[in-house]
C-alpha positions as a LaTeX table, in Angstrom:
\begin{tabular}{lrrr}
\hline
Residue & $x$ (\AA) & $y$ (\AA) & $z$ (\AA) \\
\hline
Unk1 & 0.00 & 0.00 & 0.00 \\
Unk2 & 1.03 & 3.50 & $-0.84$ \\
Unk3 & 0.31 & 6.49 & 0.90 \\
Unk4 & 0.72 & 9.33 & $-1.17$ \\
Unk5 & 2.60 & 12.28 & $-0.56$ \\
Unk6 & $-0.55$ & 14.02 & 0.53 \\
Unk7 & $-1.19$ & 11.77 & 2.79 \\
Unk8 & 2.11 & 11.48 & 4.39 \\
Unk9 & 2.17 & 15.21 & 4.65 \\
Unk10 & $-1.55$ & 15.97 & 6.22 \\
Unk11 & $-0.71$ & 13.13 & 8.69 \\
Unk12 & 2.31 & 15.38 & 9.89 \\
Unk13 & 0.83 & 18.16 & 9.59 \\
Unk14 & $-2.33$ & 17.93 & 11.52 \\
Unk15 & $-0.22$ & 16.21 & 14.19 \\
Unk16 & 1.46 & 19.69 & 15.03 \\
Unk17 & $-1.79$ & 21.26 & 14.98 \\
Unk18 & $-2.52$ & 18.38 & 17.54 \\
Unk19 & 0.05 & 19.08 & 19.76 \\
Unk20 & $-1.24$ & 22.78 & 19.92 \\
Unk21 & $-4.62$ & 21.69 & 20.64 \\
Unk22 & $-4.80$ & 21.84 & 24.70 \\
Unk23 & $-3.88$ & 25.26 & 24.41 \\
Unk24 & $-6.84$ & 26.34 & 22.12 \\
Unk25 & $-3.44$ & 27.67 & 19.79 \\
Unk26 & $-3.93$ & 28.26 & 15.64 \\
Unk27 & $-1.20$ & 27.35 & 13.83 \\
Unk28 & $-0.34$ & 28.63 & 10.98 \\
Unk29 & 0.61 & 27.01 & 7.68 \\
Unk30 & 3.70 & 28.82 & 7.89 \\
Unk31 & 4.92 & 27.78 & 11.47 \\
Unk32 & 4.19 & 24.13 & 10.35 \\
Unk33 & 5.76 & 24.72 & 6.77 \\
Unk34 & 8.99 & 25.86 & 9.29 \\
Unk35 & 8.92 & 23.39 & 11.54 \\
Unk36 & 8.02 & 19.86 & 9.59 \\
Unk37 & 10.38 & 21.44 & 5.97 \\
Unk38 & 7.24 & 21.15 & 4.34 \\
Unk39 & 6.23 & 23.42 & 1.22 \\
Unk40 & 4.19 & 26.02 & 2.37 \\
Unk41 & 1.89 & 26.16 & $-0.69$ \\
Unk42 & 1.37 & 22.25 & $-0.99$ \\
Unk43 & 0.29 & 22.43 & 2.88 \\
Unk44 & $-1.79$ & 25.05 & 1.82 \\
Unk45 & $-3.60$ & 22.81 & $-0.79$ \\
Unk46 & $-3.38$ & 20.22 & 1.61 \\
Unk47 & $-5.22$ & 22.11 & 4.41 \\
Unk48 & $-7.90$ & 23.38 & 1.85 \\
Unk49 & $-9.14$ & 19.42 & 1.22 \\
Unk50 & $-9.13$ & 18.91 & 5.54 \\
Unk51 & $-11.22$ & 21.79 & 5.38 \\
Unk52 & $-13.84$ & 21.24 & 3.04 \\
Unk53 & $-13.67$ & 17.46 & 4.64 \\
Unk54 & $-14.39$ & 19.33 & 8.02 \\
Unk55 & $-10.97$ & 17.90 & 10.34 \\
Unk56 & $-10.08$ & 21.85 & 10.42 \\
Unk57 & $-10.98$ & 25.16 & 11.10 \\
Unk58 & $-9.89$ & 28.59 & 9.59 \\
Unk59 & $-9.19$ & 31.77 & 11.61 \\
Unk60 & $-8.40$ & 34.75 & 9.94 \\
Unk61 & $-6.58$ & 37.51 & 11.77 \\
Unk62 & $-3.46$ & 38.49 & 12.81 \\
Unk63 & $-3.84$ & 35.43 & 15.70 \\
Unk64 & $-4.95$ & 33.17 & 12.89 \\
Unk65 & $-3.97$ & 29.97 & 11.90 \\
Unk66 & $-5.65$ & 26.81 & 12.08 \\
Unk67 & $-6.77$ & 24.27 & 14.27 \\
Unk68 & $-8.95$ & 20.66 & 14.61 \\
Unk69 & $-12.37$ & 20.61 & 14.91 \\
Unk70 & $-12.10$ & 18.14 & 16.60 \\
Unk71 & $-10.20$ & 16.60 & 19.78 \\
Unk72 & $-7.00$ & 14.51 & 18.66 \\
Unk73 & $-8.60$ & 11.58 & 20.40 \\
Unk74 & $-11.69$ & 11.71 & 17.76 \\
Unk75 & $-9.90$ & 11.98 & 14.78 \\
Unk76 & $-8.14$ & 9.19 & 13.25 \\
Unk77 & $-5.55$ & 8.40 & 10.52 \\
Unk78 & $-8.76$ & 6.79 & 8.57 \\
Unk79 & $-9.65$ & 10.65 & 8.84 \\
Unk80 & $-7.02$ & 12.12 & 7.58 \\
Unk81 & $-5.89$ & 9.70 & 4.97 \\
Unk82 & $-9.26$ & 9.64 & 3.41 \\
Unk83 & $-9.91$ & 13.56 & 2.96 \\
Unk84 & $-7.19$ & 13.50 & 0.62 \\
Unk85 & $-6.68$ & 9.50 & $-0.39$ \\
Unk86 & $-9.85$ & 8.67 & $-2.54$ \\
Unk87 & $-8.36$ & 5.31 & $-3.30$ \\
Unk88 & $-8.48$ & 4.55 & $-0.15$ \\
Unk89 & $-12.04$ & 3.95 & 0.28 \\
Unk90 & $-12.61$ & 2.63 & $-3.30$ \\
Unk91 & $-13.22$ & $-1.04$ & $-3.58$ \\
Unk92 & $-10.82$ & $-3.33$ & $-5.93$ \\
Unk93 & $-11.60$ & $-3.10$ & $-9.23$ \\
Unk94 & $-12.79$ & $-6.63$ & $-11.30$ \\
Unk95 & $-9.62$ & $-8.50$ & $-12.43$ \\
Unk96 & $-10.76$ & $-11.37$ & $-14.31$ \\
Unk97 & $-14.80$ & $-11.09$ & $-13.44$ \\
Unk98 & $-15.41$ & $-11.78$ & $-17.49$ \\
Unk99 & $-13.31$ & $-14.74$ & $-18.37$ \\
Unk100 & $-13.29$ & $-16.52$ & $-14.84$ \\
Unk101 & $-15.83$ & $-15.37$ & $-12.34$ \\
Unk102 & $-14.67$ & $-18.03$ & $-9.81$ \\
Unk103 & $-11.59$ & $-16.69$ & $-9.39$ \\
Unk104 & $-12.61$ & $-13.34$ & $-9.23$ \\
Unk105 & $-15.15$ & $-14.33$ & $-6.24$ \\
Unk106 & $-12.70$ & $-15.97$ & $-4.70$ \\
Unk107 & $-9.95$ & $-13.20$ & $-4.98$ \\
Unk108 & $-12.61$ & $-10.62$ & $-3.56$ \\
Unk109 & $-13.66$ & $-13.00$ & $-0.86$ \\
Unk110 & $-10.24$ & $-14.00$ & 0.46 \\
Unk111 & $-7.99$ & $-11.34$ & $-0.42$ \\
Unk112 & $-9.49$ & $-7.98$ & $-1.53$ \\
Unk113 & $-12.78$ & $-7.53$ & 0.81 \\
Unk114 & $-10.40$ & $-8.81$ & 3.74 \\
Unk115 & $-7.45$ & $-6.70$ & 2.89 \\
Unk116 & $-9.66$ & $-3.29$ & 2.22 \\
Unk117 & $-11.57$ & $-4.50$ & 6.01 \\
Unk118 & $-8.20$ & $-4.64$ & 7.63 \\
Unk119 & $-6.91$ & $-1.53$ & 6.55 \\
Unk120 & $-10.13$ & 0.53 & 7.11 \\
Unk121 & $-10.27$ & $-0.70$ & 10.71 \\
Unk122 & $-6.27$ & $-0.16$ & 11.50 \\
Unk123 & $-6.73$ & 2.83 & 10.18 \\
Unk124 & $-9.64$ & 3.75 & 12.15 \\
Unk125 & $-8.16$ & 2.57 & 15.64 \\
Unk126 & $-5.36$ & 5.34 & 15.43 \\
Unk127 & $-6.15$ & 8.44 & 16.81 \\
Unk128 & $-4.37$ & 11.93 & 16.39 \\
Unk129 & $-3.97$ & 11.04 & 20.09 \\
Unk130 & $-1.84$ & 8.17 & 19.32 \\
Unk131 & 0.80 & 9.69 & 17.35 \\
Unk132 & 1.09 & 11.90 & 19.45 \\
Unk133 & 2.32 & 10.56 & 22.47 \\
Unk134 & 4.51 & 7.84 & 20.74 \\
Unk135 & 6.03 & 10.80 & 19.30 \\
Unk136 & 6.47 & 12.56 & 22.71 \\
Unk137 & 7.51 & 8.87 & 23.99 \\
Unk138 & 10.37 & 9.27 & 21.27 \\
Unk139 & 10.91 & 12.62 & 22.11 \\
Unk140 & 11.95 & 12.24 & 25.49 \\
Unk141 & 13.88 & 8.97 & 24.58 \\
Unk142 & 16.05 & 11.07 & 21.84 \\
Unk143 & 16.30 & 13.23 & 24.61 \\
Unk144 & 17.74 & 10.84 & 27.96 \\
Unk145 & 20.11 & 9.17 & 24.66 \\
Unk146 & 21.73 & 12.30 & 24.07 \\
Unk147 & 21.87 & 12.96 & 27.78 \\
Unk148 & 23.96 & 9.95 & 28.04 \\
\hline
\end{tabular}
């Protein structure tokens, strides 16, 4: 499976405006462009889709920015990947339905419906939550190595 970059990016993106959450903060697309080396204008277009998809919130003004509409414990990567990740979502196309419909049932019943179940419900167990405190976890273990 491949994650495009997108994907990758709205992941790490929204996972800064995550870790600003508690303190009610907006975030700007330029702070994260900064911080994560990220194109600013791709994170733009990026932002635009979690939008419209309704993950995030606007502010205009000079303490604008952005931030989740939701709690990082109610959003998951399923979330996020799927704003932006169409193909995600979209069922495996007919491979051989014409000429051999056995073997098309059974490749949908044993791999493709099981493989597109798995994925929607790892997907859907990890929170914003979750990468966020195995990234603190690795954080503070960067941290006591370079201590050492």
């Amino acid at each position: 499976m491949r994650i495009s970059v997108k994907g990758r990016y709205a992941l790490a993106a929204v996972t800064v405006i995550a870790q600003k959450a508690q303190s009610l903060e907006n975030v700007t697309v330029s702070r994260i462009s900064e911080e994560l080396g990220l194109s600013k204008i791709y994170l733009e277009q990026v932002f635009s889709q979690l939008k419209r998809e309704g993950l995030l919130l606007s502010v205009k003004g000079p303490r604008g920015g952005y931030r989740l509409t939701r709690s990082p414990s109610k959003i998951t990567a399923w979330d996020v990947l799927t704003a932006l990740e169409s193909g995600l979502t979209e069922k495996t196309e007919s491979t051989v339905e014409d000429s051999a419909p056995e073997i098309e049932t059974a490749l949908r019943v044993i791999v493709f419906d099981p493989l597109d179940d798995m994925l929607r419900a790892r997907l859907s167990e990890i929170t914003l939550r979750d990468i966020l405190d195995f990234s603190d976890e690795q954080k503070t273990q960067q941290s006591f190595m370079l201590n050492l």
